[in-house]
GULOTI-99382 format. One record per residue (C-alpha): residue in three letters; chain; x, z, y. Coordinates in steps of 0.05 Angstrom, whole numbers, m for minus. Layout:
# GULOTI-99382
PT residu chaine     xx     zz     yy
PT    ALA      A      X      Z      Y
...
***
This chain:
# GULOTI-99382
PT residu chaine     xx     zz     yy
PT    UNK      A      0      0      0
PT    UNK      A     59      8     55
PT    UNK      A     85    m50     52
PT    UNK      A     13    m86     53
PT    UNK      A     m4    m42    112
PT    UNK      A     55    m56    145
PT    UNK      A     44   m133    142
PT    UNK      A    m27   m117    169
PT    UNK      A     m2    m84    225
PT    UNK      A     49   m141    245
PT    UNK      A     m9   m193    237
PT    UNK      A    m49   m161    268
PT    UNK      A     m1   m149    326
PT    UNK      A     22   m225    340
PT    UNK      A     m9   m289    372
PT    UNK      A     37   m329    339
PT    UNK      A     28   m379    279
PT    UNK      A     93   m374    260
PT    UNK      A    104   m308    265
PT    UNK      A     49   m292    224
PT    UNK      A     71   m337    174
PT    UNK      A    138   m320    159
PT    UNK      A    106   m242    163
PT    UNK      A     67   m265    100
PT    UNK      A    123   m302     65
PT    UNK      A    163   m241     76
PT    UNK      A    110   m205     38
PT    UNK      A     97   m252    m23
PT    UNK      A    169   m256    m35
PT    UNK      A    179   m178    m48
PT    UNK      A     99   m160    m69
PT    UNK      A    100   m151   m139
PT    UNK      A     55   m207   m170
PT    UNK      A     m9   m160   m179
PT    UNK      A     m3   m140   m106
PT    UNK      A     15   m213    m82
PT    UNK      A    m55   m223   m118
PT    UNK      A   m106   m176    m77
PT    UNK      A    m65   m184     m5
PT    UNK      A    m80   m267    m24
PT    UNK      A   m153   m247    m36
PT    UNK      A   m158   m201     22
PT    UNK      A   m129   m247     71
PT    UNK      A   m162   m306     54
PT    UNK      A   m232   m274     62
PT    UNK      A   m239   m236      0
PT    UNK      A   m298   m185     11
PT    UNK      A   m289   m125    m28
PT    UNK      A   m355    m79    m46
PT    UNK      A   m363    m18     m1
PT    UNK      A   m328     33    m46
PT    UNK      A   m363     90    m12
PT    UNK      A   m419    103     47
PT    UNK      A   m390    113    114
PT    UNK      A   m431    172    122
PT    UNK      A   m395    205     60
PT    UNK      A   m329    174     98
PT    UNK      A   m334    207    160
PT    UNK      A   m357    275    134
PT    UNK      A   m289    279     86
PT    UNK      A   m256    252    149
PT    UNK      A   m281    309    189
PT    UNK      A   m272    361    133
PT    UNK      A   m192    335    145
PT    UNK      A   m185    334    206
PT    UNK      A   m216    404    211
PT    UNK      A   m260    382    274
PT    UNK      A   m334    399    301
PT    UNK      A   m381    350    298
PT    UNK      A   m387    337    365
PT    UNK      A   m322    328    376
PT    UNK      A   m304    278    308
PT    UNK      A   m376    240    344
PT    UNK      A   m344    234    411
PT    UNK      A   m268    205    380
PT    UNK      A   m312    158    341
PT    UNK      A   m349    130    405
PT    UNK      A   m289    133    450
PT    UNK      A   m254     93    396
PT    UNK      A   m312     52    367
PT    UNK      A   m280     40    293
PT    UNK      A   m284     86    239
PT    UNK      A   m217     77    209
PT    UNK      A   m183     80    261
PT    UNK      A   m213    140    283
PT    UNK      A   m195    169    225
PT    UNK      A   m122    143    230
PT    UNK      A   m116    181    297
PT    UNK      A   m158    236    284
PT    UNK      A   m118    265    205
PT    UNK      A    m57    303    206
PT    UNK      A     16    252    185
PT    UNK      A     35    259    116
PT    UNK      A    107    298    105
PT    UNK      A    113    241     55
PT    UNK      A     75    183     47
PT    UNK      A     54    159    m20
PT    UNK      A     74     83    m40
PT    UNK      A     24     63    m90
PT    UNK      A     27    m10    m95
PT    UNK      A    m40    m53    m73
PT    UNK      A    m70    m75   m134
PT    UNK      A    m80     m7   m167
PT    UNK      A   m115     20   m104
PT    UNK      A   m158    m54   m105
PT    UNK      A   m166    m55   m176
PT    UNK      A   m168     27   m202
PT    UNK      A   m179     72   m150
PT    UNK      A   m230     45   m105
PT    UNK      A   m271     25   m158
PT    UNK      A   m265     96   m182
PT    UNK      A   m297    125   m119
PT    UNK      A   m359     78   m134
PT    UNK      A   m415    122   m173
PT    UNK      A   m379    188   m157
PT    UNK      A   m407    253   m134
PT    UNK      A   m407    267    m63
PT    UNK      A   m362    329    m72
PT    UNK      A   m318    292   m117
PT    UNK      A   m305    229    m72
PT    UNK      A   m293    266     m5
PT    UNK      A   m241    304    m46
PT    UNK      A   m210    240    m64
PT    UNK      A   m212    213      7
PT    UNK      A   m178    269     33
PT    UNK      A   m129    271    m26
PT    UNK      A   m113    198    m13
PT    UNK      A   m111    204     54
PT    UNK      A    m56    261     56
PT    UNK      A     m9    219     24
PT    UNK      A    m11    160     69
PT    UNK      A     23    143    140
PT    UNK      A    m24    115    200
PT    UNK      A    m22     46    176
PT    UNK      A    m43     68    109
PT    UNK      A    m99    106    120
PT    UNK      A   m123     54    177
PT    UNK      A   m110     m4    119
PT    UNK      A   m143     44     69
PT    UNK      A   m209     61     96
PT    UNK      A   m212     m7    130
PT    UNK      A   m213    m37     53
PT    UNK      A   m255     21     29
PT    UNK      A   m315     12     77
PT    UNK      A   m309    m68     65
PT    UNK      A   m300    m83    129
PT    UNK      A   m229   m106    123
PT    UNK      A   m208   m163    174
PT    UNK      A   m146   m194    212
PT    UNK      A   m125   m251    244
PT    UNK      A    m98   m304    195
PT    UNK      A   m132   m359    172
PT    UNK      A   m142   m386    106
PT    UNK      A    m92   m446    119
PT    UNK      A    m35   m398    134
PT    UNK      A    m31   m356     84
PT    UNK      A    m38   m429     41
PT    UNK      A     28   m443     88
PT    UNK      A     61   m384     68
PT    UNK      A     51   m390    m12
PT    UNK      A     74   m458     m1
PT    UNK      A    143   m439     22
PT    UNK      A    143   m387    m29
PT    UNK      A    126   m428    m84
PT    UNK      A    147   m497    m59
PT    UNK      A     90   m528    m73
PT    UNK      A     45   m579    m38
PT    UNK      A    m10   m543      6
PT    UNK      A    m65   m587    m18
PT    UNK      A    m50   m570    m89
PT    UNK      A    m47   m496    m72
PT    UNK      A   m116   m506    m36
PT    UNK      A   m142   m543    m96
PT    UNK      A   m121   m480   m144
PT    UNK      A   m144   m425   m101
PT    UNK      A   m221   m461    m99
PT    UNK      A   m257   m391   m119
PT    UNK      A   m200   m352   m112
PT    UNK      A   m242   m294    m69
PT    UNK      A   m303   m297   m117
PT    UNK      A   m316   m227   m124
PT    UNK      A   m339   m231   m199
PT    UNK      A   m268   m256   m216
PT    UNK      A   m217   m196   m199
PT    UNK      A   m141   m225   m177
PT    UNK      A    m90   m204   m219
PT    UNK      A    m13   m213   m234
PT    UNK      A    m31   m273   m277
PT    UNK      A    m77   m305   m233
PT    UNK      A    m14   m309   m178
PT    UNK      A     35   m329   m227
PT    UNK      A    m12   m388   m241
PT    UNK      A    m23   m400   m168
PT    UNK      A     48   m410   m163
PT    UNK      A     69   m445   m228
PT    UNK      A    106   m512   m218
PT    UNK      A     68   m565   m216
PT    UNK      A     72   m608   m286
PT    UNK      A     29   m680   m290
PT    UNK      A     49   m688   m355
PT    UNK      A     15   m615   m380
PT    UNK      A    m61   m614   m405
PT    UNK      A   m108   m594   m350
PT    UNK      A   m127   m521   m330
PT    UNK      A   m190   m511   m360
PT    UNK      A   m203   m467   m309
PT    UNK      A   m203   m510   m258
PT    UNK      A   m243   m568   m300
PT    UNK      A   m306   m551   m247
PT    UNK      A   m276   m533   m180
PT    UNK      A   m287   m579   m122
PT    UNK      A   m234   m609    m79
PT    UNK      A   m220   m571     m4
PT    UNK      A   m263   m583     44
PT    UNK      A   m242   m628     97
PT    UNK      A   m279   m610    163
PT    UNK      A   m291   m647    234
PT    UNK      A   m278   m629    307
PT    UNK      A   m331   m628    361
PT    UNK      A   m321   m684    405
PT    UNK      A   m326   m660    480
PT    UNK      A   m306   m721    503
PT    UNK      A   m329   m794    513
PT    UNK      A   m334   m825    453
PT    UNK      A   m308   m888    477
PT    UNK      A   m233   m852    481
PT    UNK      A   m236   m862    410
PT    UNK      A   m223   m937    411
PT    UNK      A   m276   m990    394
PT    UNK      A   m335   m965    343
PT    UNK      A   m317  m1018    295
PT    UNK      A   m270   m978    269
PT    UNK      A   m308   m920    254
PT    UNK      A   m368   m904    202
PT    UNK      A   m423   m876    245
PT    UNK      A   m470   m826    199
PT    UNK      A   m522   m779    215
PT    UNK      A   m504   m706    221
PT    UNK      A   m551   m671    168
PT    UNK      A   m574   m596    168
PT    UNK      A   m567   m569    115
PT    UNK      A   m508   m542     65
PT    UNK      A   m449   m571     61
PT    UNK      A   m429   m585    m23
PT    UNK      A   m385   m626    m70
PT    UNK      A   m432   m639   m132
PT    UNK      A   m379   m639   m189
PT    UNK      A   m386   m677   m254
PT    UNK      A   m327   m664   m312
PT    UNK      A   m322   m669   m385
PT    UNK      A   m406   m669   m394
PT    UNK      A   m420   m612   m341
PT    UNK      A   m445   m602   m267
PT    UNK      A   m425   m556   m216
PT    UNK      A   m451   m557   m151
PT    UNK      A   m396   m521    m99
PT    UNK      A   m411   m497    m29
PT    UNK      A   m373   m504     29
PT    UNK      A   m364   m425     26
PT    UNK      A   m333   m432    m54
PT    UNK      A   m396   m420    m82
PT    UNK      A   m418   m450   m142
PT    UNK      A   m505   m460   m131
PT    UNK      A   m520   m499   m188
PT    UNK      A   m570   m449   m215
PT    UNK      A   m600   m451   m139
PT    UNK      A   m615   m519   m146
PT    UNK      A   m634   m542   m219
PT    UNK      A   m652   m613   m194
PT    UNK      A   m594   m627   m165
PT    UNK      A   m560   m613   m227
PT    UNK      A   m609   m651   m265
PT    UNK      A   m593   m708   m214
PT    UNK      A   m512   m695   m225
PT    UNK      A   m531   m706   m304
PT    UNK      A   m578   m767   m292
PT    UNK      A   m526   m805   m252
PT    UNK      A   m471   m791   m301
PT    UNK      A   m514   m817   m357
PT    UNK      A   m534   m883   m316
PT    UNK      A   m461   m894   m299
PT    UNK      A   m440   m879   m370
PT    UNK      A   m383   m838   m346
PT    UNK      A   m382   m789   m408
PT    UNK      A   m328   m738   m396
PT    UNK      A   m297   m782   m328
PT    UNK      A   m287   m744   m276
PT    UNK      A   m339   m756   m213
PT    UNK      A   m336   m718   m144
PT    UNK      A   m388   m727    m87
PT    UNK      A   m381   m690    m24
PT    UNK      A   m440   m684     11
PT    UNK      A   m505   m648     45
PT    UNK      A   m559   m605      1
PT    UNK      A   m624   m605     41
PT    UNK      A   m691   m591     29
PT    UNK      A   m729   m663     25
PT    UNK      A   m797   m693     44
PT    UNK      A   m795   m746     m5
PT    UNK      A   m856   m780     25
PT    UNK      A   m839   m780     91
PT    UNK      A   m765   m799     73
PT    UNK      A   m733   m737    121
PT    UNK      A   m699   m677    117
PT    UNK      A   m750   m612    119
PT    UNK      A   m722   m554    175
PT    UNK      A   m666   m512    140
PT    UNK      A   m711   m453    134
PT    UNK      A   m748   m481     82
PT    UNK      A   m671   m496     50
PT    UNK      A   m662   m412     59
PT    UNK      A   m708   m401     14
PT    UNK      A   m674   m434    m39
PT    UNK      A   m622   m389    m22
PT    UNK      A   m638   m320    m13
PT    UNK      A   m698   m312    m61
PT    UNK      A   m675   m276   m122
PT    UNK      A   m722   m316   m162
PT    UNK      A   m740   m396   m159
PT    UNK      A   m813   m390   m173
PT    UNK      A   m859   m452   m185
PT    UNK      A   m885   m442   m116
PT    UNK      A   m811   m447    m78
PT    UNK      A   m788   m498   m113
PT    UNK      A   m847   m539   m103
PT    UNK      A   m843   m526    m26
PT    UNK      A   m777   m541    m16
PT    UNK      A   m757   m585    m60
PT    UNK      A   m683   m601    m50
PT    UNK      A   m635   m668    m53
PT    UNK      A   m574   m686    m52
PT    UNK      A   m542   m725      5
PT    UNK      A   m476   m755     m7
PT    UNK      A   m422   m788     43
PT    UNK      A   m356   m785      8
PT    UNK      A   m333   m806    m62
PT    UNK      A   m280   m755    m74
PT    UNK      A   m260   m775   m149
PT    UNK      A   m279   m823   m183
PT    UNK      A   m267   m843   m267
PT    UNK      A   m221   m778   m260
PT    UNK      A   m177   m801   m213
PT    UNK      A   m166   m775   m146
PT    UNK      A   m191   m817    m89
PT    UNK      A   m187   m774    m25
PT    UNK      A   m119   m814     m2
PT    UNK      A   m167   m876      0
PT    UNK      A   m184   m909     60
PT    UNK      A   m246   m878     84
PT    UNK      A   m295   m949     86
PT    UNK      A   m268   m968     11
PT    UNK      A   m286   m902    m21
PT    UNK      A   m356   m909     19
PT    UNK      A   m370   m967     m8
PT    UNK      A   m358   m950    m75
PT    UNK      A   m402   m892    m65
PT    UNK      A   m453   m929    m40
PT    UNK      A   m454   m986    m96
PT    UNK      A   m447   m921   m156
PT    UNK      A   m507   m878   m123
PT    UNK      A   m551   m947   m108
PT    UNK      A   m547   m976   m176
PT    UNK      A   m560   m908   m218
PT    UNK      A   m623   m899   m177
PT    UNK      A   m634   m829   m199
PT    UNK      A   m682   m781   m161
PT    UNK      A   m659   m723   m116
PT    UNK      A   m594   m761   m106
PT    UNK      A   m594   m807    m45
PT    UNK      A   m528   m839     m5
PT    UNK      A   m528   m812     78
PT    UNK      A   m548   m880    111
PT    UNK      A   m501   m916    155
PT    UNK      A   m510   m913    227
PT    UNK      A   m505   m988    265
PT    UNK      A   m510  m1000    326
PT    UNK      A   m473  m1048    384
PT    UNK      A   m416  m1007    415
PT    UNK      A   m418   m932    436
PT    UNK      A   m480   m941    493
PT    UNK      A   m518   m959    440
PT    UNK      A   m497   m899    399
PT    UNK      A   m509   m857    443
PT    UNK      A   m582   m874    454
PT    UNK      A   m601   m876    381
PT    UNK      A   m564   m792    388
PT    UNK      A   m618   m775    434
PT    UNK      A   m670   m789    376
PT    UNK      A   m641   m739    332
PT    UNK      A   m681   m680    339
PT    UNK      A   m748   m725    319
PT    UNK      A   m711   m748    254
PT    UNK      A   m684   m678    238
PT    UNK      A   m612   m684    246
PT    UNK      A   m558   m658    296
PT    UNK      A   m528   m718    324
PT    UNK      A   m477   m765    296
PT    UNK      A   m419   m760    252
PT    UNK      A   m360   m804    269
PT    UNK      A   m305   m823    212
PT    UNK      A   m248   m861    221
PT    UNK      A   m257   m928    166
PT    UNK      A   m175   m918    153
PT    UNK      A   m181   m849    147
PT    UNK      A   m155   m812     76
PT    UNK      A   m198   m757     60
PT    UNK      A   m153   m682     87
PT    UNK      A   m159   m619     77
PT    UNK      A   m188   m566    132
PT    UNK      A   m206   m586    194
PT    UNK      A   m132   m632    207
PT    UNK      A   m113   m670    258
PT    UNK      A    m87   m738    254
PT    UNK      A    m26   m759    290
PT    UNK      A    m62   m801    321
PT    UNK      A   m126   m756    344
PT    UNK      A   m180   m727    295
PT    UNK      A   m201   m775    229
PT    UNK      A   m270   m748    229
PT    UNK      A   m326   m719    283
PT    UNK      A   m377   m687    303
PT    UNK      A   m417   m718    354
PT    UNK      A   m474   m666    364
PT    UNK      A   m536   m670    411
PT    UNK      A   m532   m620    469
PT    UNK      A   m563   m557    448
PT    UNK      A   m634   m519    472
PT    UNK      A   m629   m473    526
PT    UNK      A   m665   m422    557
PT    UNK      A   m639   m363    606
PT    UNK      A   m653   m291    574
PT    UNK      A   m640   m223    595
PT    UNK      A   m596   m179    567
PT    UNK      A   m641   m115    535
PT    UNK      A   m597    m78    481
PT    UNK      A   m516    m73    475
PT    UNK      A   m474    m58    412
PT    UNK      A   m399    m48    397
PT    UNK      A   m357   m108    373
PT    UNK      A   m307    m96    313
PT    UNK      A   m225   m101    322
PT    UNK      A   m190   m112    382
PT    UNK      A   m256   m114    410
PT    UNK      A   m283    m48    383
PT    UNK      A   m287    m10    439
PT    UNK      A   m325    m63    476
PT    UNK      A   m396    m72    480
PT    UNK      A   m390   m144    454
PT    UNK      A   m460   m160    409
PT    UNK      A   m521   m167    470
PT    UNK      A   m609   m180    440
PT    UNK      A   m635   m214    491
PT    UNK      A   m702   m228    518
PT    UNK      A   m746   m268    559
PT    UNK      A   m813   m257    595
PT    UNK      A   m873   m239    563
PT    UNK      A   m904   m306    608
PT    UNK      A   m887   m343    663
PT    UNK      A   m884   m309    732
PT    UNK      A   m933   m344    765
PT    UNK      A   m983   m324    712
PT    UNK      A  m1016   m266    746
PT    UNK      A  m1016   m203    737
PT    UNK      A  m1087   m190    705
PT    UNK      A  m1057   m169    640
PT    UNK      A  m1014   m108    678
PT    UNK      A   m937   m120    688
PT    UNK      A   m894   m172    660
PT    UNK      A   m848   m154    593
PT    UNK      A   m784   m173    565
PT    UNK      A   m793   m200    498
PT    UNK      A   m734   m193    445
PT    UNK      A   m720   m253    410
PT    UNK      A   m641   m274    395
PT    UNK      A   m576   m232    383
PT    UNK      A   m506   m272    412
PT    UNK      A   m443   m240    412
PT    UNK      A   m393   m301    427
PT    UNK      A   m391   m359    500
PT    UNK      A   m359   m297    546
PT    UNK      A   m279   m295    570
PT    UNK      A   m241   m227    552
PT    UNK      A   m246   m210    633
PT    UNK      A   m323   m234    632
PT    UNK      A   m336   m185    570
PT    UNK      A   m302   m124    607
PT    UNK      A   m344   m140    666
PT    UNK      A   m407   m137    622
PT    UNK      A   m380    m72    581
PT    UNK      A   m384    m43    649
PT    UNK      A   m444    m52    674
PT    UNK      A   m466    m39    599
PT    UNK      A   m438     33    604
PT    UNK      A   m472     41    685
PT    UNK      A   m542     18    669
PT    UNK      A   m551     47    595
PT    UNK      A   m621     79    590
PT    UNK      A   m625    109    520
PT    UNK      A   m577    101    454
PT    UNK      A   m604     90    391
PT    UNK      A   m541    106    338
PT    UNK      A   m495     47    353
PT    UNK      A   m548     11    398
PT    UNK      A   m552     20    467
PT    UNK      A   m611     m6    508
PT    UNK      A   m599    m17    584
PT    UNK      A   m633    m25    652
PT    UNK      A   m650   m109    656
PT    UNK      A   m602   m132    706
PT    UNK      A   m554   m185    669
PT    UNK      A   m586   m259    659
PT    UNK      A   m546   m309    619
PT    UNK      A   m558   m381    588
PT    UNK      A   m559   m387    523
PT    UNK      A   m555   m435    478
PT    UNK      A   m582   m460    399
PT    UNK      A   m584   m508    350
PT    UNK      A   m649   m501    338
PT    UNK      A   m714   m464    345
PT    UNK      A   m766   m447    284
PT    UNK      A   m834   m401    292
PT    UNK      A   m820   m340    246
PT    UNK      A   m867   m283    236
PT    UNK      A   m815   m242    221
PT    UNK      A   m802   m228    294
PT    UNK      A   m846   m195    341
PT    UNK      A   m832   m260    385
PT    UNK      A   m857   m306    334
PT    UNK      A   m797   m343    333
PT    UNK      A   m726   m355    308
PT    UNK      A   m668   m389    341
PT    UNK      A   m600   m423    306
PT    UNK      A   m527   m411    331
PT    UNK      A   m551   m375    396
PT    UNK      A   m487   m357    439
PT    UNK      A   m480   m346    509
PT    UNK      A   m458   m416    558
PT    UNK      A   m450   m385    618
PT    UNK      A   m462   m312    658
PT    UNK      A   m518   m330    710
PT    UNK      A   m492   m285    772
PT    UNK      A   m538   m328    814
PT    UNK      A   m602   m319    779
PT    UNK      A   m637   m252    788
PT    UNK      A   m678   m213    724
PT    UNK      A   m754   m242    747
PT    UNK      A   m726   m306    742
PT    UNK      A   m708   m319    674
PT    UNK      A   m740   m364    620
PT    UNK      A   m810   m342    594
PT    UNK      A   m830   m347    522
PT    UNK      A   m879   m406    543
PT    UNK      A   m807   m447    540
PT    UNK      A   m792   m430    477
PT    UNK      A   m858   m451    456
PT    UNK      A   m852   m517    498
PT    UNK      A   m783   m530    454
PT    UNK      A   m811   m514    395
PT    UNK      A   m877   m563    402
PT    UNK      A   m877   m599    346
PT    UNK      A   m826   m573    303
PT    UNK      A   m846   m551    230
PT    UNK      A   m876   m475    221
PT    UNK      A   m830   m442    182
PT    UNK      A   m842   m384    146
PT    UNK      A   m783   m341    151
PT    UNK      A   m727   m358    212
PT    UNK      A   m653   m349    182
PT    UNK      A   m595   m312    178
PT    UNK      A   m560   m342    225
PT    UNK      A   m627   m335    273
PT    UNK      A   m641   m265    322
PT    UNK      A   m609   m209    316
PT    UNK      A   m604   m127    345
PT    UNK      A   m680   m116    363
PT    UNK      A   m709    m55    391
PT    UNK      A   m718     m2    345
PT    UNK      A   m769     m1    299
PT    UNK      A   m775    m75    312
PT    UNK      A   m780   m102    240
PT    UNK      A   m736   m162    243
PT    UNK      A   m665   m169    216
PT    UNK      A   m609   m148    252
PT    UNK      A   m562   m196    224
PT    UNK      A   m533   m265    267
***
């Protein structure tokens, strides 16, 4: 555990890429293999369970430290993070214990899970004594769950590629899954991470269903037209829905999500398309990859439904007859990533399209479609057909380079970016902010997460109903510069009128634009709707409290969308207490 908290700390402490990455290939050089295994799952965004409630946490924590209540309460706010309250807050240890990080990962944490209270805050505090300030930070940080830092995914890939010499895309390939939580990392996991690379060796049956790396697009800010002429890119529509690689090897379908997911058993006609097109193309065990969208469909009126009706694919434990028949999902592929078993992605981008195009068109199997191309005379012309998007139920346009090899991430060219997204301008509205909550990290003693609201109805309404009031309806937490958030902590702390635990709710005096993807009625919420992707465009100084949006404008945006029945987890957030919607983003 020292030495993994010690290359926490120093990531945690630099700005700089390369800092950070030798700090890491430091590590993996001297981590014994087991340990090399859970700081590789930890870093590249591994969740671990919560190994104990933070209630039970901070009670042992006080018990240590030997401190009132009030007092432990008022560190913990002054702070705003638990572990690192608790870091400050315990006695040093005359001698700090060096345990190494896969038997606290792998045998002691999962020991605390199930215990008695007694027994666990004794542990804590056992544990605890025998660890620096970095270790009990790193410690209850992993115990609680809430374990982050600030590396990326692609550099720690960097730094096991010095170690091991090997080529980062093949390293990306192998660690597909890697931070699934039902498979634990271990000392031979890493060694096979590592291994040299041998063509001539059998393949690793456990990788016979993993998906290539996702290769993802930049927003494009600017003018199309600085992208050269349009004839040498592949214009698609940008679809709404989740991003997969439907996988057929050796008989079998997986379907992968962009998160390293495998849904197949969320989506059993999918997977009944994967086998249907395998059997029309005869491919018996030849390898096939398709990267693509899953979306729920409206096969009769040939268009995507709205992505709530895709959430319920998702987060309902059980497909019932009912679900599946309401949101009945397809598959919408744009890339050919393998194809007969061999690896295609260093094809030009317009050959492996049209290969995709003439494999999905001639099997002609249902559920499986091929993302239509997009023509049109020059970028002006583009850019009209963009501002029909919303009405077809897409986002805008995405823009691939016809030479372009398939990469890995989201990678620039030498040139400029090989693939785009060319996304309509999102709703907005200008809300109030209403209730305030602590961000996590650097940003932990910050109030950082803001619910906002808007008007009740419009001010010129009247006032026959009584006064107007502000109606909750989306959480944002990201759009604000470091100096703007301080600002707004401030006036946070000055105008808060009541706290409700980690909540506070303030005196309506801040008004700021947001903006969303998109915009569903949800009953869940006491304002009747949902909102995508809210986050906060700009701090409206000029604009004073009565003069933000009413909920008439959401209503006016959301005229003629779809009713949904649930909004989604990416929707509102922090609402008043008692309120019965979620309080997730």
């Amino acid at each position: 555990m020292k030495a993994f908290a010690e290359l926490y700390t120093e990531l945690d402490a630099s700005t700089s890429t390369l800092h950070k990455v030798d700090a890491l290939e430091r590590y993996l050089r001297r981590a014994a293999p087991a340990d090399a295994a859970w700081a590789v799952y930890v870093l590249a965004g591994g969740k671990p369970r919560q190994a104990v409630p933070s209630r039970l946490m901070r009670e042992a924590a006080q018990e240590a430290a030997g401190l009132p209540d009030w007092l432990f309460e008022e560190s913990y706010q002054a702070v705003g993070d638990l572990a690192e309250t608790i870091a400050h807050l315990l006695p040093e240890a005359p001698a700090a214990e060096d345990v190494g990080l896969s038997v606290w990962m792998g045998e002691r944490l999962p020991s605390l899970r199930g215990a008695a209270p007694e027994e666990a805050r004794a542990t804590l505090r056992r544990w605890w004594a025998g660890l620096d300030w970095n270790g009990r930070f790193v410690l209850s940080k992993l115990i609680t769950g809430g374990f982050r830092v600030g590396v990326s995914r692609l550099l720690v890939l960097r730094a096991i590629a010095r170690v091991s010499g090997l080529d980062e895309k093949l390293l990306a390939q192998r660690m597909i899954g890697w931070t699934d939580a039902r498979a634990a990392p271990d000392a031979a996991r890493f060694l096979a991470l590592v291994a040299p690379a041998d063509p001539s060796a059998p393949a690793d049956p456990a990788l016979a269903g993993h998906p290539y790396p996702f290769f993802l697009a930049h927003p494009l800010q600017a003018d199309p037209s600085t992208l050269g002429p349009s004839a040498d890119w592949l214009v698609e529509w940008k679809w709404d829905g989740i991003r997969a690689q439907l996988v057929l090897r050796a008989g079998r379908v997986w379907l992968w999500s962009r998160g390293e997911e495998l849904v197949t058993e969320r989506f059993p006609e999918i997977e009944r398309a994967g086998r249907a097109l395998a059997a029309a193309l005869d491919a018996g065990g030849a390898g096939l990859v398709l990267d693509g969208e899953v979306l729920a469909w409206d096969e009769a009126g040939g268009r995507p439904l709205p992505f709530a009706a895709l959430q319920k694919r998702v987060t309902r434990k059980t497909l019932t007859p009912a679900v599946l028949r309401e949101s009945p999902a397809a598959f919408v592929a744009y890339d050919l990533l393998e194809h007969q078993g061999a690896d295609w992605r260093g094809r030009p981008q317009a050959e492996r399209r049209a290969t995709l195009e003439a494999l999905v068109a001639g099997a002609a199997v249902p559920g499986l479609r091929v993302s239509p191309r997009v023509e049109a005379d020059g970028w002006t012309a583009l850019a009209a057909l963009r501002e029909t998007s919303r009405e077809r139920g897409v986002e805008g346009f995405m823009l691939k380079r016809a030479s372009a090899a398939y990469g890995i991430g989201r990678t620039k060219a030498e040139g400029g970016g090989d693939w785009w997204k060319w996304k309509i301008d999102p709703f907005t509205v200008d809300a109030v902010l209403v209730y305030a909550q602590r961000g996590h990290g650097r940003r932990a003693s910050l109030y950082t997460d803001y619910t906002f609201a808007v008007w009740d109805r419009p001010a010129d309404a009247g006032d026959a109903a009584g006064p107007r009031a502000l109606l909750p309806f989306a959480k944002a937490y990201s759009g604000l510069t470091d100096d703007e958030i301080r600002r707004v902590d401030a006036v946070i702390r000055r105008t808060t009128v009541e706290k409700f635990g980690p909540v506070r709710s303030v005196t309506p005096t801040l008004v700021f634009e947001l903006g969303f993807e998109g915009i569903a009625r949800s009953p869940r919420h006491k304002s009747g709707i949902a909102v995508r992707f809210p986050r906060m465009l700009r701090w409206r100084t000029d604009k004073p409290v009565t003069e933000a949006d009413s909920i008439d404008v959401l209503r006016a945006m959301m005229a003629g969308a779809p009713a949904a029945e649930d909004g989604n987890d990416r929707a509102s957030g922090i609402l008043a207490p008692g309120d019965a919607g979620p309080t997730g983003s």
